[in-house]
C-alpha positions as MATLAB code, in Angstrom:
seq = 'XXXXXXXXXXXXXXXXXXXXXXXXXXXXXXXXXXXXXXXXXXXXXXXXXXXXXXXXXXXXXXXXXXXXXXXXXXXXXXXXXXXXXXXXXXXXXXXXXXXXXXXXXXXXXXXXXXXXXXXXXXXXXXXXXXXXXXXXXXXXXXXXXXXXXXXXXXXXXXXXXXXXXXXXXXXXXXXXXXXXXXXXXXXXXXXXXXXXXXXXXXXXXXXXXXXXXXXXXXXXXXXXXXXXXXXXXXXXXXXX';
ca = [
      -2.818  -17.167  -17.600;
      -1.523  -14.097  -19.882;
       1.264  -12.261  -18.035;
       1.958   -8.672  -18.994;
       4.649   -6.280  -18.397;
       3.393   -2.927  -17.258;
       5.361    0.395  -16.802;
       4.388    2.100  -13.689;
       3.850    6.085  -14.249;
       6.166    8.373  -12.623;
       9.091    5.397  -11.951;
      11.658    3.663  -13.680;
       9.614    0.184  -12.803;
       8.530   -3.040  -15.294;
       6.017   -4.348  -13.354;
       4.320   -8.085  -14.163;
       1.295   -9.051  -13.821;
      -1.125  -11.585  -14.786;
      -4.989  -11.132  -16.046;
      -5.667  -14.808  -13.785;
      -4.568  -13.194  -10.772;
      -5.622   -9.569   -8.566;
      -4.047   -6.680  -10.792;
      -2.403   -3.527   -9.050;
      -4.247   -0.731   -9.713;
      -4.391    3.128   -9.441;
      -4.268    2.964   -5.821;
      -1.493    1.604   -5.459;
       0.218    4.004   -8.205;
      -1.087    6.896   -5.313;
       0.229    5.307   -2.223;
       3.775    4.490   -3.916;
       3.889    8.146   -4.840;
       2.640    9.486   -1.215;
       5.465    7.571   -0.043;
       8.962    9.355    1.339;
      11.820    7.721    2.304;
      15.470    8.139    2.720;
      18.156    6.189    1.670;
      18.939    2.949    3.331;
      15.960    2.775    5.388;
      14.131   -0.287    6.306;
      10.813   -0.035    4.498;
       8.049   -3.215    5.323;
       5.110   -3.462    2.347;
       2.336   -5.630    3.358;
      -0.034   -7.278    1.263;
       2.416   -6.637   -1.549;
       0.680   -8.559   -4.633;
       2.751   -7.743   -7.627;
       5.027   -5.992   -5.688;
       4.467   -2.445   -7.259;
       4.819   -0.177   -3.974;
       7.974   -1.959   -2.773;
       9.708   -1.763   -6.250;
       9.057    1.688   -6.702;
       9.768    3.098   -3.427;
      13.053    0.690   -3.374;
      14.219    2.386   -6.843;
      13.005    5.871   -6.303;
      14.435    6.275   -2.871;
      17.319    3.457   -2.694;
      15.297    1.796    0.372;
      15.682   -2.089    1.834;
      12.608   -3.042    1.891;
      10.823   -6.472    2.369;
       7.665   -7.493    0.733;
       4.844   -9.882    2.170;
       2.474  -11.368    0.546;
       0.524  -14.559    1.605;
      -0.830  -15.633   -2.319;
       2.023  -18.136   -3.999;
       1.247  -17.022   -6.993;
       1.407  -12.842   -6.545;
       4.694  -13.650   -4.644;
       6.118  -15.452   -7.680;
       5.131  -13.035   -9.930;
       6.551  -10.195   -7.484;
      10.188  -12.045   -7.192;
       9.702  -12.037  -11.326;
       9.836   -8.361  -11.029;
      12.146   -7.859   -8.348;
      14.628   -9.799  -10.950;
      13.596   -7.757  -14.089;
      14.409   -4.822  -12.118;
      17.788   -5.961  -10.652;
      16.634   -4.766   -7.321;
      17.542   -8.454   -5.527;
      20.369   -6.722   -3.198;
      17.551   -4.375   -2.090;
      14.256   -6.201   -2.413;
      13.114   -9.388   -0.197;
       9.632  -11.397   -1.229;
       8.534  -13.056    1.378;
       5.747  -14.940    0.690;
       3.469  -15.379    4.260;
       0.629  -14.125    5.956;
       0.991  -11.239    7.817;
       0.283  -12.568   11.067;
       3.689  -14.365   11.196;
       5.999  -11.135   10.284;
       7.103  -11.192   13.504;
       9.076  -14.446   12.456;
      11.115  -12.768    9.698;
      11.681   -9.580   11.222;
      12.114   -8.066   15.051;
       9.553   -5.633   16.869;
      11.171   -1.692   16.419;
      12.819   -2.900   13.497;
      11.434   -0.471   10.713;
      11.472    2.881    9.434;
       8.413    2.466    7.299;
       5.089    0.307    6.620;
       3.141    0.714    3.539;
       0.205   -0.911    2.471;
      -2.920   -0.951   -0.042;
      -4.704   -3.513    1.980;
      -8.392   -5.226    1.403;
     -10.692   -2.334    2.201;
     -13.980   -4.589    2.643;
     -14.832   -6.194    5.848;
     -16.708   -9.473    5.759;
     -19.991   -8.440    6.882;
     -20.755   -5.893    4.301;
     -19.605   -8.284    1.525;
     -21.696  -11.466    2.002;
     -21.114  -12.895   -1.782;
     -17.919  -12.763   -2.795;
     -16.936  -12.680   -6.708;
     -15.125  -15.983   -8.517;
     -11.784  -15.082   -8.737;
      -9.764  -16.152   -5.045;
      -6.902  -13.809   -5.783;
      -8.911  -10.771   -6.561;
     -11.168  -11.909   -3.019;
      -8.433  -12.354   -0.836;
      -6.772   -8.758   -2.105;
      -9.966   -6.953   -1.383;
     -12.024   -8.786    0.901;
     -10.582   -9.283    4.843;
     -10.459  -12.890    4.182;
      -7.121  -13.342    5.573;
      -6.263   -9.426    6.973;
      -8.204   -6.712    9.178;
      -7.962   -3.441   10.573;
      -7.059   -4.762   14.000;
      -4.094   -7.091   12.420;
      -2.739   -4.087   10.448;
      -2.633   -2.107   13.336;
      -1.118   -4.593   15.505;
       1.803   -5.630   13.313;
       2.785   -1.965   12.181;
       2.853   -1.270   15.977;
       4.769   -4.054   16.529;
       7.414   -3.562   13.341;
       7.555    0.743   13.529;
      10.538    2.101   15.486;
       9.512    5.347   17.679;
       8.262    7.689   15.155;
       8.214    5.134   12.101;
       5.447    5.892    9.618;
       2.783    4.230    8.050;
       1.958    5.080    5.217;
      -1.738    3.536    3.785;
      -4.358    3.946    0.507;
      -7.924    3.332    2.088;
     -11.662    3.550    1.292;
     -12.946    6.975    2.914;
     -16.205    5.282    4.491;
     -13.921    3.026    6.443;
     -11.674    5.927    7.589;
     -13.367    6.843   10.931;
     -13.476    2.953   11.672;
      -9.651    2.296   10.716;
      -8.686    5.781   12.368;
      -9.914    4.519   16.202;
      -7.982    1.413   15.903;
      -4.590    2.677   14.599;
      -4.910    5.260   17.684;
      -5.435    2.379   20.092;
      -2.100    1.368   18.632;
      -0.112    4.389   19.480;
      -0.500    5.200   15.560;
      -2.496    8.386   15.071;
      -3.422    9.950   11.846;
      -0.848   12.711   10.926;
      -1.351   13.608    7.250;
      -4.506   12.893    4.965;
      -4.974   13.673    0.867;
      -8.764   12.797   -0.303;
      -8.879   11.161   -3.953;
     -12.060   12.376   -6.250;
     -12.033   10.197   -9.212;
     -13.581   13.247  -11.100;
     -14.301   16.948  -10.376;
     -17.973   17.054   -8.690;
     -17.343   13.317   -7.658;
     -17.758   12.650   -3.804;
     -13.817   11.237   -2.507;
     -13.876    7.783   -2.277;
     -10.406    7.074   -1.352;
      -7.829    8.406    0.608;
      -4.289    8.783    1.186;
      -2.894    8.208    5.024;
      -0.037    8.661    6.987;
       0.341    7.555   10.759;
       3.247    8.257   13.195;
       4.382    6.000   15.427;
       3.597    7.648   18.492;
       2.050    8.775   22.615;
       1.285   11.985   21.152;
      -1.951   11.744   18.690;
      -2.698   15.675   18.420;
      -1.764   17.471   14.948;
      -3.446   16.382   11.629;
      -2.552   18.168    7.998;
      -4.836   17.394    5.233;
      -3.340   18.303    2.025;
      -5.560   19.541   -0.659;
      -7.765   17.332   -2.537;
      -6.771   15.110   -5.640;
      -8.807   14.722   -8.806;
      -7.546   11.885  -10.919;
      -9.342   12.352  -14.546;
     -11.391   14.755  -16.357;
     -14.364   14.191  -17.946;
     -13.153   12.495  -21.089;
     -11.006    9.827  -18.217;
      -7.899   11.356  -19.406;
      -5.076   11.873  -16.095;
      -5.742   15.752  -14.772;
      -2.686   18.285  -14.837;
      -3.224   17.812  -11.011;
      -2.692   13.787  -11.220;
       0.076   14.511  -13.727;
       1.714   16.521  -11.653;
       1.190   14.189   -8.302;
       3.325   11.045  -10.517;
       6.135   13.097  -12.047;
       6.976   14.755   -8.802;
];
């Protein structure tokens, strides 16, 4: 086990991680970026691994925010971080599955959810790769559409948000279950990897509410140009 310490573009964040164990990635960078918060509210990040949403929204936005994550060793690692950062009085690690948030924290209790969850569903995914901690991050091993939906319904005040990085052939899919929640799709952004690419991810945002009509979709993000260097357009998404 080799643990680095990363800087995470666009924030004041050291981030730790370890080559042994699932690695944040570019996502994640996006969704703590789509993010926006205001001071002193009560921000929930589920299946947190490192901890690199929580951290940055807690130090860009001066947030409480708790962190779950159900792999010992991510959660360690994550704490590790929270420490570096000296973001202890602001940042809790709690290290459980998400099922049981409910035991840490009371329904209508938060302002926002944000999550980079496992975006492949067991059926289409019937040999999974060696490494558990990369599995259980991208594979719904442990999570599922129907459990995020649930417990951000369950957390969200009246008009919370939920805020989410997701594969675009899974949208439709993930889109009828978070309305069966009372958590319709408000705002989209589509990620194209590179100009002519198809989008393969995309940035969400739900509301917490009855009322599911009104959708913006923001224009589209490329992230690198043909040599895989950032585009002016990513640059300008992270130093915002």
């Amino acid at each position: 086990m080799t643990t680095t310490v990363e800087y995470v573009p666009g924030f004041n964040v050291e981030l730790l991680q370890d080559t042994d164990l699932y690695r944040s990635s570019i996502d994640s960078v996006l969704l703590a970026h789509w993010i926006q918060a205001r001071p002193h509210q009560i921000v929930v990040d589920l299946c947190s691994g490192s901890g690199i949403i929580g951290l940055c929204v807690t130090q860009k936005f001066q947030v409480t925010t708790y962190l779950f994550e159900l792999q010992e060793q991510l959660a360690t690692l994550a704490q590790q971080s929270i420490n570096r950062n000296h973001l202890q009085q602001q940042v809790q690690m709690i290290n459980s599955d998400v099922k049981d948030v409910l035991q840490y924290l009371p329904h209508d209790s938060t302002d926002i959810i944000s999550c980079n969850p496992p975006y492949f569903a067991p059926k289409d995914t019937p040999t999974l790769g060696k490494s558990l901690s990369h599995n259980i991050a991208r594979h719904e091993i442990y999570f599922s559409q129907e459990l995020l939906a649930q417990t951000a319904s369950s957390l969200l005040k009246d008009n919370g948000v939920l805020y989410l990085v997701y594969r675009l052939d899974r949208l439709f899919e993930l889109s009828e279950i978070l309305k069966q929640h009372h958590l319709p799709i408000k705002e989209l952004l589509y990620i194209h990897p590179h100009v002519g690419d198809d989008a393969n991810l995309v940035l969400v945002k739900c509301r917490k509410t009855m009322r599911s009509n009104g959708l913006k979709v923001w224009p589209s993000l490329v992230l690198y140009n043909n040599d895989d260097t950032y585009t002016k357009q990513l640059q300008d998404f992270i130093n915002d």
